[in-house]
Structures are given as C-alpha cells and as structure tokens.
MARPAKOL-686194 format. One record per residue (C-alpha): x, y, z; residue number from 0. Coordinates in Angstrom, 3 decimals, always signed. Layout:
N
(node (X,Y,Z),NUM);
...
//
This chain:
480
(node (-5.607,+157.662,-64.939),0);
(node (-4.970,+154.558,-62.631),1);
(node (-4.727,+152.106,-65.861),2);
(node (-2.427,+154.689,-67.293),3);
(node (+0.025,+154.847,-64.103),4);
(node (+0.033,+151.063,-64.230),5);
(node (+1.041,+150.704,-67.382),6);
(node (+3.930,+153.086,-66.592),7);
(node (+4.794,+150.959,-63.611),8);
(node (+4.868,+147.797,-65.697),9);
(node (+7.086,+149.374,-68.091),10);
(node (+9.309,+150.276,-65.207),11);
(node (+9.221,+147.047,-63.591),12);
(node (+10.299,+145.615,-66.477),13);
(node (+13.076,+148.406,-67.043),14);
(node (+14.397,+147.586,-63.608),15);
(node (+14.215,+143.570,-63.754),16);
(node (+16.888,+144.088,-66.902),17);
(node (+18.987,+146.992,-65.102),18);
(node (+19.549,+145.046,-62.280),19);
(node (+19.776,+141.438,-63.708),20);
(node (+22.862,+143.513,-66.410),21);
(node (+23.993,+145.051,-63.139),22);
(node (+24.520,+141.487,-61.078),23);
(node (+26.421,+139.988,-64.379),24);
(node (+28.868,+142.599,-64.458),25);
(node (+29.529,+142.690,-60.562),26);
(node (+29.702,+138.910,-60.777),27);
(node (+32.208,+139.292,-63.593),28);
(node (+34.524,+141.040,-61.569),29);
(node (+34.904,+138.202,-59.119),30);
(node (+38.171,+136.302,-58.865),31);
(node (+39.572,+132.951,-58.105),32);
(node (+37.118,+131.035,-56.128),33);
(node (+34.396,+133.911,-55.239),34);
(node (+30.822,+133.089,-56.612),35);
(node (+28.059,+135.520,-56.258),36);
(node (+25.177,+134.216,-53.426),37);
(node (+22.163,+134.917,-55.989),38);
(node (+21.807,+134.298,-59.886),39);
(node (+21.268,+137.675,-62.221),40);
(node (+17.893,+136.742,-62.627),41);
(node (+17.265,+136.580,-58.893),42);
(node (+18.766,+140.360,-58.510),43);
(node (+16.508,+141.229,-61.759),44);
(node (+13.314,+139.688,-59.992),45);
(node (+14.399,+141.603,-56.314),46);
(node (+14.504,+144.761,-58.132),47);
(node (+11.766,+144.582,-60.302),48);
(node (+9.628,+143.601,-56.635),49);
(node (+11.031,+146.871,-55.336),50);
(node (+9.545,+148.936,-58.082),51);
(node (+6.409,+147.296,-58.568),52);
(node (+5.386,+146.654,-54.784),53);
(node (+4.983,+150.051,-53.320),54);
(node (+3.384,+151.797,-56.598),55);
(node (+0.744,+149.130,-56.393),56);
(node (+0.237,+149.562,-52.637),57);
(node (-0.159,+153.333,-53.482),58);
(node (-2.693,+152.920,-55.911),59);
(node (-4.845,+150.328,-54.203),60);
(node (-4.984,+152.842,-50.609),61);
(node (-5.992,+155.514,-53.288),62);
(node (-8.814,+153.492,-54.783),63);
(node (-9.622,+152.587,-50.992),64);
(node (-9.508,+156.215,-49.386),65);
(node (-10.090,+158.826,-52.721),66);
(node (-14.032,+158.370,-52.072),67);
(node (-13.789,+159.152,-48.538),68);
(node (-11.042,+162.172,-48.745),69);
(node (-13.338,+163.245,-51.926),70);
(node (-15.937,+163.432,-50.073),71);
(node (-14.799,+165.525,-46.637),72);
(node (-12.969,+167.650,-49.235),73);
(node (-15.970,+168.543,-50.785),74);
(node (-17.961,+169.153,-47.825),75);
(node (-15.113,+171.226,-46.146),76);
(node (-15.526,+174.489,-48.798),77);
(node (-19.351,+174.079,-49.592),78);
(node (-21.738,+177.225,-49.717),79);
(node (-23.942,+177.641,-46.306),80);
(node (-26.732,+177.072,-48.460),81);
(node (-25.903,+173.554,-49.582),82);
(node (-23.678,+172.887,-45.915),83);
(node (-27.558,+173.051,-43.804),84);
(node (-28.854,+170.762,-45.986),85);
(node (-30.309,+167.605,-44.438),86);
(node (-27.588,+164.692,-45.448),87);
(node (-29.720,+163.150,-48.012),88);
(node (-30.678,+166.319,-49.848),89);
(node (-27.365,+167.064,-49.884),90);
(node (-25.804,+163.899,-50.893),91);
(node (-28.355,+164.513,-53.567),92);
(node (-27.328,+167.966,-54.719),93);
(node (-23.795,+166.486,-55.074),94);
(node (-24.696,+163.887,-57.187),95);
(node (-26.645,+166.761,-59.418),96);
(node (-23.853,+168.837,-59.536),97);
(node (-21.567,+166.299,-60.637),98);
(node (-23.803,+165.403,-63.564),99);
(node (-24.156,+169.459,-64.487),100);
(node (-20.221,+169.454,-64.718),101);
(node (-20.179,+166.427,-66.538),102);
(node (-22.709,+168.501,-69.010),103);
(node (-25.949,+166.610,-67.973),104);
(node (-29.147,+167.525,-66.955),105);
(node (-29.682,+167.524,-62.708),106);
(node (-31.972,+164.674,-61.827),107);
(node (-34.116,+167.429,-59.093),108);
(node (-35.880,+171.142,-59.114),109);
(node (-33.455,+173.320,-56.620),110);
(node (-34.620,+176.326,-55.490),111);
(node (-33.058,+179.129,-56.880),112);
(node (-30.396,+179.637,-54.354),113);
(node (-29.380,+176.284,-54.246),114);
(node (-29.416,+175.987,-58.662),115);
(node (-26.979,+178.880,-58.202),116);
(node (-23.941,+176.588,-56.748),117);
(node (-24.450,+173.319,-58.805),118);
(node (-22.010,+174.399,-61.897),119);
(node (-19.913,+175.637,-59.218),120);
(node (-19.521,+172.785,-56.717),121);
(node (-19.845,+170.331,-59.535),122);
(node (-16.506,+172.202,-60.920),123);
(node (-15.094,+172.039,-57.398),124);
(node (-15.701,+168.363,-57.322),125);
(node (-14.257,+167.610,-60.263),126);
(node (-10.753,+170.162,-59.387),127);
(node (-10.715,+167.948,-56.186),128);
(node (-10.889,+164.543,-58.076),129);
(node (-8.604,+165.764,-60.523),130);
(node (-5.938,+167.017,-57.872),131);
(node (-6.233,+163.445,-55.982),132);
(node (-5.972,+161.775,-59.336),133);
(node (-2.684,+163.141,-60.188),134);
(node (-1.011,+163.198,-56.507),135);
(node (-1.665,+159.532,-56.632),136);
(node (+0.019,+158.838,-60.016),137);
(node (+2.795,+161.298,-59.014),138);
(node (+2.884,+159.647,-55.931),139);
(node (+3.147,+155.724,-57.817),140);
(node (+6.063,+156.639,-60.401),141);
(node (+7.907,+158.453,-57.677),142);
(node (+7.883,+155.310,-54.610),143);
(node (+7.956,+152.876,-57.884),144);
(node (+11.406,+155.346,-58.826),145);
(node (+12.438,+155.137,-55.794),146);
(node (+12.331,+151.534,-54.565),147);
(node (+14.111,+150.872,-57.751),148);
(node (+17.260,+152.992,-56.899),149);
(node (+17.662,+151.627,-53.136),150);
(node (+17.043,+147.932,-54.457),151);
(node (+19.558,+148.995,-57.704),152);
(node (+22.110,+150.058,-55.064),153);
(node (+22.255,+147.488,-53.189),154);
(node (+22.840,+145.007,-55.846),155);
(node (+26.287,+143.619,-55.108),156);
(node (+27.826,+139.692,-55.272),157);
(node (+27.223,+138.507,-51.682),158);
(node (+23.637,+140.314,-51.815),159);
(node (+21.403,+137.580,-50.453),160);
(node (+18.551,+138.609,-53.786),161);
(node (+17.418,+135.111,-53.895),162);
(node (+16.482,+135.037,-50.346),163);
(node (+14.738,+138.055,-50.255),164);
(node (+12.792,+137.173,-53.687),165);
(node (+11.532,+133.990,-52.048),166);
(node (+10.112,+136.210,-48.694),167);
(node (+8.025,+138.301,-51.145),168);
(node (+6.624,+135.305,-52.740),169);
(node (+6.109,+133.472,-48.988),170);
(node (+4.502,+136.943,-47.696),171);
(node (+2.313,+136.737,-50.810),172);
(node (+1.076,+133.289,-50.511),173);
(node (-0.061,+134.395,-47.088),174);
(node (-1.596,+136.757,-47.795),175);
(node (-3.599,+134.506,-50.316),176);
(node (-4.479,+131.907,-47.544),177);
(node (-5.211,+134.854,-45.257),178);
(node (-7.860,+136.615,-47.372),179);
(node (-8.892,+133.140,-47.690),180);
(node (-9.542,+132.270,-44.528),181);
(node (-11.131,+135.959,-43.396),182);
(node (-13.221,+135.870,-46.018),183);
(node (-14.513,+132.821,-44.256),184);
(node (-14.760,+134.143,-40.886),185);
(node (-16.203,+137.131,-42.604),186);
(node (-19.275,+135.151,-43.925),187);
(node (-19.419,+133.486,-40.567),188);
(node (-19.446,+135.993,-38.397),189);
(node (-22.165,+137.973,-40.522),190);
(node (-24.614,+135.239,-40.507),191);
(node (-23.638,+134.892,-36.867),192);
(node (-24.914,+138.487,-35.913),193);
(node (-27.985,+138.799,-37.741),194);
(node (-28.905,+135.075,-37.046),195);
(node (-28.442,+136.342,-33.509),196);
(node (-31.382,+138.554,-33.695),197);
(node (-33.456,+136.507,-35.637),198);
(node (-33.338,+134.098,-32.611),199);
(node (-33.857,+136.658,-29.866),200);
(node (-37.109,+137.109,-31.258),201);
(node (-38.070,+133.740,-32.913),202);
(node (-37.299,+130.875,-30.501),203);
(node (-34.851,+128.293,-31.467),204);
(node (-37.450,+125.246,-30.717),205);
(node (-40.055,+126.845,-32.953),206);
(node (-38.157,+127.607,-35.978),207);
(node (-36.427,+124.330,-36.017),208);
(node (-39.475,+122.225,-35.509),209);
(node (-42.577,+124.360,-36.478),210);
(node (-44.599,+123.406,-39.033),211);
(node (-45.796,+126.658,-40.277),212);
(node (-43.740,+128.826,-42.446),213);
(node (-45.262,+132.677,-43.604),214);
(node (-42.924,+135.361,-43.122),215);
(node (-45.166,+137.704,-44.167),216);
(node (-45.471,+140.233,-41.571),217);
(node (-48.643,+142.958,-41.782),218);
(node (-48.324,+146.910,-41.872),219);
(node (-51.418,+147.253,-39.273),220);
(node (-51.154,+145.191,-36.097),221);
(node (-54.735,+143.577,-36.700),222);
(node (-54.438,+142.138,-40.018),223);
(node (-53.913,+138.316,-40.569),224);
(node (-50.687,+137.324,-40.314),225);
(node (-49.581,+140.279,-38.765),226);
(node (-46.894,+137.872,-36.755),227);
(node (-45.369,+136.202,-39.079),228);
(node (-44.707,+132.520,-38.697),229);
(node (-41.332,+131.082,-38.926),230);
(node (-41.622,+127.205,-38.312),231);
(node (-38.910,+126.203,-41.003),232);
(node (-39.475,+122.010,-40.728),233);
(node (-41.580,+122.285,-44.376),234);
(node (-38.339,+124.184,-45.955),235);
(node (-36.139,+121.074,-44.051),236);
(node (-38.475,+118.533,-45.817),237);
(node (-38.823,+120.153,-48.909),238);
(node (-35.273,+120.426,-49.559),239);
(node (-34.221,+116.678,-48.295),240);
(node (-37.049,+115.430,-50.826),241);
(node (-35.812,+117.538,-53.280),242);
(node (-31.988,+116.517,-52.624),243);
(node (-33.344,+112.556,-52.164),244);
(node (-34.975,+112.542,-55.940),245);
(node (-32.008,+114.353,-57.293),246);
(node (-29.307,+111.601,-55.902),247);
(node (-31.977,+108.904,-56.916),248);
(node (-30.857,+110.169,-60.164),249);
(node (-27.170,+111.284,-60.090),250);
(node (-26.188,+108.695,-57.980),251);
(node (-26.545,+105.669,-59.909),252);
(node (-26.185,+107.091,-63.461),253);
(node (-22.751,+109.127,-62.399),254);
(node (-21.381,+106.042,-60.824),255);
(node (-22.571,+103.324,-64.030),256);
(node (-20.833,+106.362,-65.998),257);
(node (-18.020,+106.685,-64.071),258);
(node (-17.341,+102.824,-63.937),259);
(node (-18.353,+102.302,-67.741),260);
(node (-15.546,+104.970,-69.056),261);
(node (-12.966,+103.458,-66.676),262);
(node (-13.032,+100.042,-67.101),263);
(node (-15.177,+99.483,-70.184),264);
(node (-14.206,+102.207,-72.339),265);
(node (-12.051,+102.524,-75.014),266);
(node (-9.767,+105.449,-75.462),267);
(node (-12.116,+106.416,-78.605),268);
(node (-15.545,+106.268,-76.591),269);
(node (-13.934,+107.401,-73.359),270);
(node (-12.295,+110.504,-75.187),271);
(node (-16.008,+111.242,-76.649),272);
(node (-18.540,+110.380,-73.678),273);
(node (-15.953,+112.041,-71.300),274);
(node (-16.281,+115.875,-72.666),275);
(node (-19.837,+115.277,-73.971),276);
(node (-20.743,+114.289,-69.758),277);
(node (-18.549,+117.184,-68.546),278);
(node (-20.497,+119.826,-70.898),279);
(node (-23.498,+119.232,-68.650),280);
(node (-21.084,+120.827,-65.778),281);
(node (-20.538,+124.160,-67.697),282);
(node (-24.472,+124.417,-68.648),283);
(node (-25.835,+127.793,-66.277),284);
(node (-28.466,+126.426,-63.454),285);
(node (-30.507,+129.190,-65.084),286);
(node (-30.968,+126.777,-68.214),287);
(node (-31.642,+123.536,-66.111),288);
(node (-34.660,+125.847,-65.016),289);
(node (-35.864,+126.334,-68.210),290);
(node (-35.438,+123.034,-69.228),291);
(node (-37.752,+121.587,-66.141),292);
(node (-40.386,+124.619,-66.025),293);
(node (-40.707,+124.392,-70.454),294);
(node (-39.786,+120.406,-71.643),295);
(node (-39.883,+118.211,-68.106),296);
(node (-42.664,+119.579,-66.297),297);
(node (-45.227,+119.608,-68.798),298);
(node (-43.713,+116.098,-69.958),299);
(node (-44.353,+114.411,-66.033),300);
(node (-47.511,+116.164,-65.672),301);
(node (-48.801,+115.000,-69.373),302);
(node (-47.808,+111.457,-67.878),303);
(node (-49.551,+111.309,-64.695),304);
(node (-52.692,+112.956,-66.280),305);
(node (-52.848,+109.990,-68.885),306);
(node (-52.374,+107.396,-65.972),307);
(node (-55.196,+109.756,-63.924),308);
(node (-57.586,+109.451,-66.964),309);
(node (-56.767,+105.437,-67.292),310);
(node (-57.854,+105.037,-63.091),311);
(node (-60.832,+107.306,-63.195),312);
(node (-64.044,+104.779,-62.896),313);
(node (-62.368,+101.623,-61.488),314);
(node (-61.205,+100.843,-58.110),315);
(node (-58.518,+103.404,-58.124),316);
(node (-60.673,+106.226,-59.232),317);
(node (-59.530,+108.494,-55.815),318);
(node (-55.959,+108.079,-57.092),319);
(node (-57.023,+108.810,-61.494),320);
(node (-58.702,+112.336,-59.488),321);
(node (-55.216,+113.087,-57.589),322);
(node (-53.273,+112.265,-60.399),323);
(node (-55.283,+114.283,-62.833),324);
(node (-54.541,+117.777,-60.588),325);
(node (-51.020,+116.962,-60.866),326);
(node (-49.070,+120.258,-62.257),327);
(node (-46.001,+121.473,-63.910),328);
(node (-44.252,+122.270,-60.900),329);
(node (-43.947,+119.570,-58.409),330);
(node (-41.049,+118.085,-56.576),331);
(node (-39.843,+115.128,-58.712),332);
(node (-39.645,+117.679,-61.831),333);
(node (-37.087,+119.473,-59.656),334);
(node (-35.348,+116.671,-57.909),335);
(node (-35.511,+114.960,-61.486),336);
(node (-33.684,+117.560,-63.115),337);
(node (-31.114,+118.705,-60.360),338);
(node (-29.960,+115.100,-60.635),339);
(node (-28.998,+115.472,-64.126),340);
(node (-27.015,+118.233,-63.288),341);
(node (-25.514,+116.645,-60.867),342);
(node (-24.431,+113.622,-63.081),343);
(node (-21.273,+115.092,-64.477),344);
(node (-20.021,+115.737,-60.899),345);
(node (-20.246,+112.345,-59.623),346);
(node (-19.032,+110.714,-62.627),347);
(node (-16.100,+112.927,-62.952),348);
(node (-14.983,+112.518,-59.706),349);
(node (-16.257,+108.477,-58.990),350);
(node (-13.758,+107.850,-62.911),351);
(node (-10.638,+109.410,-60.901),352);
(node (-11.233,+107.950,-57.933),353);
(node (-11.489,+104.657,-59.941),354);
(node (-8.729,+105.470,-61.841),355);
(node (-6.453,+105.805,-58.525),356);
(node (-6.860,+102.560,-57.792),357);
(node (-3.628,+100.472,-58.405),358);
(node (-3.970,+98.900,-61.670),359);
(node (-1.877,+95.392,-59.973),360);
(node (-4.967,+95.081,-58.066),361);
(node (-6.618,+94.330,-61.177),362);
(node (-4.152,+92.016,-62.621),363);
(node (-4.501,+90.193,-59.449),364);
(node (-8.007,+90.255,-59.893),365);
(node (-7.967,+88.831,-63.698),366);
(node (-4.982,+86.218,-62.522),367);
(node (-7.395,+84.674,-60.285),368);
(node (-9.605,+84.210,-63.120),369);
(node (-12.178,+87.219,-62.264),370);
(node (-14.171,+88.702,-64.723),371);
(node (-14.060,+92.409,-65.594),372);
(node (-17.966,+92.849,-64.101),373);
(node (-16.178,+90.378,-60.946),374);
(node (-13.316,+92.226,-60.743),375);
(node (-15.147,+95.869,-60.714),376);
(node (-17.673,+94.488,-58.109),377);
(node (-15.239,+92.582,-55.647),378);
(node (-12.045,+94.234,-56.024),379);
(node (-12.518,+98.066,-57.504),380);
(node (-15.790,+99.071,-55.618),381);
(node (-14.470,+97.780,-51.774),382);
(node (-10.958,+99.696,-52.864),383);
(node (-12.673,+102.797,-54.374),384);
(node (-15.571,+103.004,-51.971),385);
(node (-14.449,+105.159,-49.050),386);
(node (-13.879,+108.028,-52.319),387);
(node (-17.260,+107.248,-53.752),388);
(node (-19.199,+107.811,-50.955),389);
(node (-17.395,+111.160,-50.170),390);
(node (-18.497,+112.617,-53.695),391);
(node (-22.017,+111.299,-53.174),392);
(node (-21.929,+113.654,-50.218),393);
(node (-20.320,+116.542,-51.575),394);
(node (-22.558,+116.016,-54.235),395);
(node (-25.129,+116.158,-51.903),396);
(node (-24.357,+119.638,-50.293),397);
(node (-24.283,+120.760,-53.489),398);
(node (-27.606,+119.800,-54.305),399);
(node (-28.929,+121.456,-51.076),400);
(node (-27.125,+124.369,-51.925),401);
(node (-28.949,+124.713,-55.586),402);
(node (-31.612,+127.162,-56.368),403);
(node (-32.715,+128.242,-59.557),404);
(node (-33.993,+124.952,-60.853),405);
(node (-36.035,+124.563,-57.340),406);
(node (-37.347,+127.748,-57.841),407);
(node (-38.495,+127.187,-61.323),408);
(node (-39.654,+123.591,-61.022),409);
(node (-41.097,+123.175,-57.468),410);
(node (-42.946,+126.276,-56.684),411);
(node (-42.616,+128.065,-53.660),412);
(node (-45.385,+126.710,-51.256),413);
(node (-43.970,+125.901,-48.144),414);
(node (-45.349,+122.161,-47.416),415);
(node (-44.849,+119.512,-44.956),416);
(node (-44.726,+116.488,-47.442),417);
(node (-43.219,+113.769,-48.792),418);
(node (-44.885,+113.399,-51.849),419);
(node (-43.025,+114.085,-54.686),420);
(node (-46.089,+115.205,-57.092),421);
(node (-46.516,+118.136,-54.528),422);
(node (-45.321,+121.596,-55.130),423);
(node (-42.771,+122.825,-52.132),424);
(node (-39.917,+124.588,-51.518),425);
(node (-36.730,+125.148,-50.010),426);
(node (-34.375,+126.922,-47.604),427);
(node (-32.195,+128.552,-50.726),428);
(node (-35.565,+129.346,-52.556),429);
(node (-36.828,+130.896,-49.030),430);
(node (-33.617,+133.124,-48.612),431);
(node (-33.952,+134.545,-52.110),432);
(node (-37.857,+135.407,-51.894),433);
(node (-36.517,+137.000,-48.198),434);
(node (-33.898,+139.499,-49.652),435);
(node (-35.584,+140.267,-52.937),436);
(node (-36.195,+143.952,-53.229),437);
(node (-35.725,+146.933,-50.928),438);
(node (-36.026,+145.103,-47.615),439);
(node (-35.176,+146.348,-43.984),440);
(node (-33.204,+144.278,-41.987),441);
(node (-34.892,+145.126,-39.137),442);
(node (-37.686,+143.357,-39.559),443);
(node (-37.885,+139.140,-38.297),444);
(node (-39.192,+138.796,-41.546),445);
(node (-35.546,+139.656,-43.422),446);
(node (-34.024,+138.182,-40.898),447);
(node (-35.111,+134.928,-40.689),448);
(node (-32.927,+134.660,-43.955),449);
(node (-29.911,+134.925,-42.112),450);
(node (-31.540,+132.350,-39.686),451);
(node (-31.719,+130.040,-42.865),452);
(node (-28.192,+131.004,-43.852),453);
(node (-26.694,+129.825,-40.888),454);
(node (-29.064,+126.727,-40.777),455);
(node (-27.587,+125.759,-44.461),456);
(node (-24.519,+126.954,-43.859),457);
(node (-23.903,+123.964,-40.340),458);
(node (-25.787,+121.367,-42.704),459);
(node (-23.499,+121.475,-45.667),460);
(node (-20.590,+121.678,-43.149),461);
(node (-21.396,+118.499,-41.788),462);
(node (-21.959,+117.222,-44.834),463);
(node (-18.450,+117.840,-46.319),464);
(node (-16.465,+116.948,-42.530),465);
(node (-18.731,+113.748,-42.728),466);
(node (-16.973,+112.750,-46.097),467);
(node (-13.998,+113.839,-45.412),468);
(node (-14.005,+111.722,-42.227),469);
(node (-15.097,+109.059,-44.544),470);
(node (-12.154,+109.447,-47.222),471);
(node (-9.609,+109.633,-44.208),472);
(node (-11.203,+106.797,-41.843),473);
(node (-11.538,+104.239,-44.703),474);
(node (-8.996,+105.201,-47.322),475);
(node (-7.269,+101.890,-47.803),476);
(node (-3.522,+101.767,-48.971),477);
(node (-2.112,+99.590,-51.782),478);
(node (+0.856,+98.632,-52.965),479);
//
C-alpha cells in the first residue's frame, strides 16, 4: 500500500512541476514593456512540485511511525474478557497467533478452549484495523499531496518570489541532514554515557583502568569461583596497542613507499594499474582478512617459528627452540600482520593525494637546483607533505583500534598482559562483542562493562583523530 501511494505521489509531483512551470510561462507572457517575472518557470515548477510532494511524504512517514502503536491500542480496546486478563506476554502472544490464523497459518501455542475460540476472530479484527489505517493513510497522502498542489498552483503569479521559497526548502533540508547528523552523535554519546555510568558505580574507575585482571564472568550461586567478576581492562589496553603497533609496522611504511612510488615514480600506465589493484584491498570484507590470517598466515608464522624452534633445541638456545616450538596459529603478530595489510590501501591512498597537493613549482625548484628525484622527494616533498602524512598514520591508527573480526580470528581471546607478539590476546572491540553476544541482561556489571569499553574506545579514537587534525592545521605549510 505505502509503495503504491508513493508512486501516485511521484506521478503527481511530477504532474504539478509541469502545471505550474506551463502556468508561470503563460503569466510571464502576459507581461509588458519592462516587467520581468521575479522567478524562472522552472523555479515555480520546482515550488509546486515541493508543495505536493512534502506533506504526502510527511503523512506517510508519521503513519509508518505511529500505525504500530494506534494498531496496537486499537486492538486491545475491543478484545474479548478472556484474552483482555491475560498477563501482557501471553497476550502479546495470542495476538501474534491470531494474526498468523488470519493470515491462514498454523498458531505457534495450545490455547485453551475458550481462548482458541477468539483467535480467527481477533486475528480478522486485526487485520480490519490494519486495513482501515492502511487506507486512511493513503487517502490521507493523495488528498494533502492534492491539496498543497492547488494552494501552491494558485499562487503562482509573476512577482511570486518561487525561487526564494525553493531555495528555503532545500536550506531547511540540508539542516535537517546536519541535524540528524549531529543527534545521531549525541545519541551514541549519551547512550554509552548512561550505561557506562553504572558500570562505574559499581566497578571503580582506578581498577578498571589499571587492573590487571580481566574475567567478566560472573557466577549464578554466590560461592562459586569467580562469582565477582573481574574487570581490570589494562590486558585489553595492551593487547590492542600491540596489536595496532604490528599492524602500522606494516601499513605504515609499505602505504607510504606506495604512495610515494605511484606519485613520483610512476608512469600513467603503472600508476593507472597498481592504483585500482591497491584500492581493491579497501573493498575486501574484514570477514575475509579473518580467514585469510586464521587459514593461510597463521599456520604459515607458526610453521616458521616451529622450524627455527626445532633448529635451537640442543644448543645454547634450547629454552628459546622449546618456546618457539608451542608457538600457535593464533598469536598477535598474525593479527597485527594482517590488519596492516588492510590497512595499506588507506594510507597509500590518502599519503598519493596528499603528495599530489603539493605544488608541482616546488619540484621544479627542486630539480633546478640540481636535486635528484630520490633528493627532491626526501628534502623537499616529505617536509611539505608531512604535517598530512602523519594525520593519516593516525586516522589510520583509530581505525586499526577500531577493527575486529581479524583480531578475533587471529589473536584469540585470552585476555593477557604482554608484549610479546607470539602470544595469543585480545582486545577491547573483541571484548565488547563476546559481552553482548546472545540474550544478555543489561543489568548485570558483566554486560555492562561493554559500555564501559565503548566509552573507553570511543575518548581514545577521539583523541586520536583531534590529535591529527591539530597536526594538519598546526603544521600545514602554504605554498605558492
């Protein structure tokens, strides 16, 4: 019904854009001497065509917003006293059953007898109420759509300010853009504010930012192990800044050689290949990087540090061929290894148009001097491109704390306070999604503390990203 209306509403949009952009041409025709109409016929077209379209689709969006509601009080208004003292779930229940009968499926639940009675009934009921709501919403569309198009059709004369009023809707609809933009972030904000509120009225700050021992796990009986929980999240802080260290080992210098190869050693034939082939890696799922670390790179590293184990065992470094030896598939530097690689097309794509952007004179001054290109690129392009560079490696960064899927596929999930990269650990991301897996109640510290993560996360990649702003804007030099 609602795609149907809208297509009716186009149709009539469109109907009135031509009816009113004929109507301005013919009212502008009658002008004499040295009268000119205010707006151009396209401008009245585009008024009128706003006045149509704008209130039908306000109409239909409050009816997808309130139909479920007003369904629902409808419903409950004219049901049997037998179904009306149910307890709310049972009944929410027998409405969903006697929707399905009407719809000519089987119920999902055994009623008793008296309650069996009213499901073809109220399913029937439901479906009469639905229907009627349905149809006094598309009646209700065409009609506002109808009218708005008359009153804007009428008023469609030479001095009719159209263009001015055209340009309001669009400036009213660009803030409205920036405004769902910017509640959407005070939204996120202010949720992770109020549950991170109780995590930390029951967990102390201190001890969650600095204690060493993270198990959420919380027991059903208050004398099993663990029946605390403990939420000491330093092991998740170390495990992801080892993780996101290894991974810009990797990005960082690869992305920038990339980046500086296809801008100033490139030709348009190589950079027009290497280019696309570098960005594909940006459009490969994280889901994939996963399965490329847990099935090819793991078992690769772990295959390599076993040989060098077996090569130490009996000599004077026999304590390290034994470590090396119990090395697994997941581990750290398969994780950190692999995000990097992801991360590759992000830093070269943004280091080769920050290079690009620096003013090619600068260059020629460069190469008048007598530079060479690997001269000129060191003493000249770097200093000029630097403050740029260095804000990608750190949005780069934040988004390599932000990853998940290849951590959780690659590195395990054993919260450890380490440094080593052949050790399996975690981190915060990894910790949020094991928290809010399943049906969870978020009453519990244990859920939570997720939200305490969240908000941890959320004031570290924040920094990160004012930090390189700050960067771009402190040291951005200016060239002629």
């Amino acid at each position: 019904m609602t795609l149907t209306v809208l297509l009716i509403v186009i149709v009539l949009a469109a109907a009135a854009f031509v009816l009113g952009q004929r109507r301005a041409t013919r009212r502008a025709a009658l002008l004499t001497g040295r009268e000119r109409p205010h707006s151009r016929p396209a401008q009245h077209g585009a008024y009128t065509l706003i006045w149509v379209a704008a209130p039908a689709v306000f109409v239909l969006v409050a009816l997808s917003l309130l139909s479920g509601p007003i369904t629902q009080q409808l419903v409950q208004t004219g049901q049997p006293e037998a179904v009306s003292s149910l307890e709310p779930f049972r009944k929410n229940a027998f409405v969903a059953d006697a929707a399905r009968v009407a719809n000519g499926q089987p119920a999902q639940a055994i009623w008793e007898p008296e309650l069996a009675q009213h499901l073809a009934s109220e399913g029937a009921r439901s479906d009469r109420i639905e229907m009627t709501l349905d149809w006094a919403g598309a009646v209700g569309a065409i009609l506002v759509a109808l009218m708005g198009g008359i009153i804007a059709f009428l008023r469609i004369r030479p001095d009719f300010r159209a263009r001015n009023r055209v340009e309001g809707w669009i400036v009213g609809l660009l803030l409205v853009c920036s405004a769902i933009a910017v509640l959407t972030t005070i939204g996120i904000i202010a949720s992770l504010l109020i549950d991170a509120t109780r995590f930390f009225s029951a967990v102390p700050l201190p001890e969650f930012l600095f204690g060493t021992q993270w198990s959420p796990q919380t027991a059903i009986r208050a004398d099993q192990v663990g029946s605390t929980g403990a939420f000491g999240a330093l092991p998740l802080f170390a495990g992801t800044f080892l993780i996101m260290l290894i991974a810009m080992a990797v990005a960082a210098p690869v992305g920038l050689f990339a980046a500086i190869y296809l801008s100033e050693y490139a030709g348009p034939a190589s950079r027009a290949i290497i280019k696309p082939v570098l960005e594909i890696l940006a459009g490969v799922p994280t889901v994939v990087y996963g399965f490329f670390a847990a099935l090819t790179v793991g078992p690769a590293f772990r295959e390599f540090f076993n040989t060098i184990g077996r090569w130490l065992i009996g000599g004077p470094l026999d304590g390290l061929g034994q470590y090396l030896m119990l090395v697994q598939n997941q581990m750290a530097l398969v994780a950190g290894a692999v995000m990097g690689i992801m991360l590759i097309p992000f830093v070269s794509s943004l280091s080769d148009d920050i290079l690009n952007a620096v003013p090619q004179s600068l260059r020629d001054g460069s190469y008048a001097m007598g530079a060479t290109k690997s001269e000129t690129v060191k003493r000249v392009l770097m200093p000029a491109a630097l403050p740029g560079v260095a804000g990608a490696l750190l949005l780069a960064m934040s988004r390599a704390i932000g990853e998940t899927m290849i951590v959780t596929m690659a590195a395990g999930l054993a919260a450890r306070l380490t440094l080593n990269p052949l050790d399996t650990v975690t981190t915060v991301t990894v910790q949020i999604v094991t928290l809010l897996t399943g049906d969870q109640e978020f009453n519990s510290t244990k859920t939570l503390a997720a939200f305490g993560l969240g908000l941890t996360l959320f004031l570290v990649t924040l920094a990160l990203n004012i930090v390189a702003q700050r960067i771009v804007q402190t040291y951005r030099q200016q060239y002629d």
